[in-house]
N, C-alpha and C positions, 0 to 999 in steps of 0.2 A: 790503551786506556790512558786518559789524563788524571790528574787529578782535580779534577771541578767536578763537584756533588751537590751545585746549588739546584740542577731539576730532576737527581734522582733523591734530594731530601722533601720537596717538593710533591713528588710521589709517595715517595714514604707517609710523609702531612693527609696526601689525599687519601689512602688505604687508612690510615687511624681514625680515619671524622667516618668510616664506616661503624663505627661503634657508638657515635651519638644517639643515630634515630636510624630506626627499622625503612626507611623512606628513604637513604641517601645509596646510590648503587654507583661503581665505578665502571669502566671499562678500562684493561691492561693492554698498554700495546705499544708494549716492547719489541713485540716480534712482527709489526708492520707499521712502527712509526718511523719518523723523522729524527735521525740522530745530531741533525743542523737546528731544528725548529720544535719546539714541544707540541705544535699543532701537526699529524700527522695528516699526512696529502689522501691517504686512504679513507675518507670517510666514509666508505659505505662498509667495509669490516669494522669502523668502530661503532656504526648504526648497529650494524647486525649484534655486537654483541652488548650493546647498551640494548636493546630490542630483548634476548634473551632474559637482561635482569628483569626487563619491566614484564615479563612474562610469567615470571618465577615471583617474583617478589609482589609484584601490584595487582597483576593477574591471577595468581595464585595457581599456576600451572607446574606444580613440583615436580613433574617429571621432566623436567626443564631445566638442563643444567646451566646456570646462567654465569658463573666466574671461574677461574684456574684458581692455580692453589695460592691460601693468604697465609704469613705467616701467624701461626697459634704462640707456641712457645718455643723456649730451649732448655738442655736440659745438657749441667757439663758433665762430662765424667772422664777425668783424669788429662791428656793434653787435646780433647776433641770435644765438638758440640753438636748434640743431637737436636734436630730444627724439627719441629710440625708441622703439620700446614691443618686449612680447614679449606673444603673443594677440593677434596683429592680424586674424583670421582674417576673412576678407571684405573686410580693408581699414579703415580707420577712417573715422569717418563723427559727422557732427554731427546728422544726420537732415536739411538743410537748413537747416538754425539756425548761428546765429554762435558760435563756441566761447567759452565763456568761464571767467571762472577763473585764466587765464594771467597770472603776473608774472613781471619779471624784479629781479635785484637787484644794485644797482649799487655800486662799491666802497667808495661813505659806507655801506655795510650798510642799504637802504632798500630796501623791494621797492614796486615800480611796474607798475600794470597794465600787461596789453602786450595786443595783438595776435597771436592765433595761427591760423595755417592750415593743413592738413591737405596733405601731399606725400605720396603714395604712405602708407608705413608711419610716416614721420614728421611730426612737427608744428612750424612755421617758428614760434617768439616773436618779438616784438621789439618794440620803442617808442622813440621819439624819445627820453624822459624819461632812458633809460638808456642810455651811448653806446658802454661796455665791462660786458657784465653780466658776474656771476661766480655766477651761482645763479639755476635757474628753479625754478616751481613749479606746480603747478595744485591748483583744488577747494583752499585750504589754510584755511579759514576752518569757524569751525562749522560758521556755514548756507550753506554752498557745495551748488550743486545741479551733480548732472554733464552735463555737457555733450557728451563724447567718448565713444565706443561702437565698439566693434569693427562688423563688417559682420554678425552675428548678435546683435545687439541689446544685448551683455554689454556693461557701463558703464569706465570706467578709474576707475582706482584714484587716491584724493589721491597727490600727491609732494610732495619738494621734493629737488633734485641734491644739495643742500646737505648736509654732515656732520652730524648733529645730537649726536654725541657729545658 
């Protein structure tokens, strides 16, 4: 990982305007895009799953699971952060792979890898390095590849808890 986070903050920008209006849907594709080019070369996996929103969301076909998990909230308790998501459906899931991606950020404003593990719907941060975090994040780097996945194979989306106004 570098540190350039100008098209995973970008992403992040794109997952927040989902809260504008019931009418704006994304598609995540961390896990078959282009880590050189924000346009990934696969577009017929990002049709299919831009196809799923507008089936769920326009179409009204709610049996339709149309996104992987977003981040909801977080919640500190003591030197770790507990992360939510919303589209957990199936559960979250790394496929047997170690999650990666996760930082936490400690109050010199310094983010720090951490460690993160998959609880039920949520995902446990933490790292020795940071002993009160005050901001997690995941996937925040260009070439961040995803690692989390809902239980029907939809990827999660970059975050960071962090304000970025």
């Amino acid at each position: 990982m570098g540190d350039h986070t100008q098209a995973a903050a970008l992403r992040d920008a794109q997952r927040r305007t989902l809260t504008l209006s019931p009418n704006t849907g994304m598609a995540v594709t961390l896990d078959i895009g282009n880590l050189k080019n924000i346009h990934p070369a696969n577009k017929q996996d990002v049709g299919k799953r831009l196809a799923l929103w507008a089936l769920n969301k326009t179409y009204n076909h709610k049996d339709v699971v149309y996104s992987g998990p977003l981040y909801k909230a977080v919640d500190k308790n003591e030197n770790k952060m507990i992360v939510s998501f919303t589209n957990t459906d199936g559960g979250l899931s790394a496929y047997d792979e170690t999650l990666k991606g996760f930082e936490l950020k400690g109050a010199d404003g310094l983010w720090k890898p951490a460690t993160a593990t998959i609880d039920g719907d949520k995902v446990i941060v933490v790292t020795d390095d940071v002993q009160k975090p005050v901001a997690v994040r995941y996937a925040f780097y260009d070439s961040s590849v995803g690692s989390l996945f809902n239980g029907r194979g939809l990827p999660a989306s970059s975050f960071t808890s962090e304000d970025l106004n």
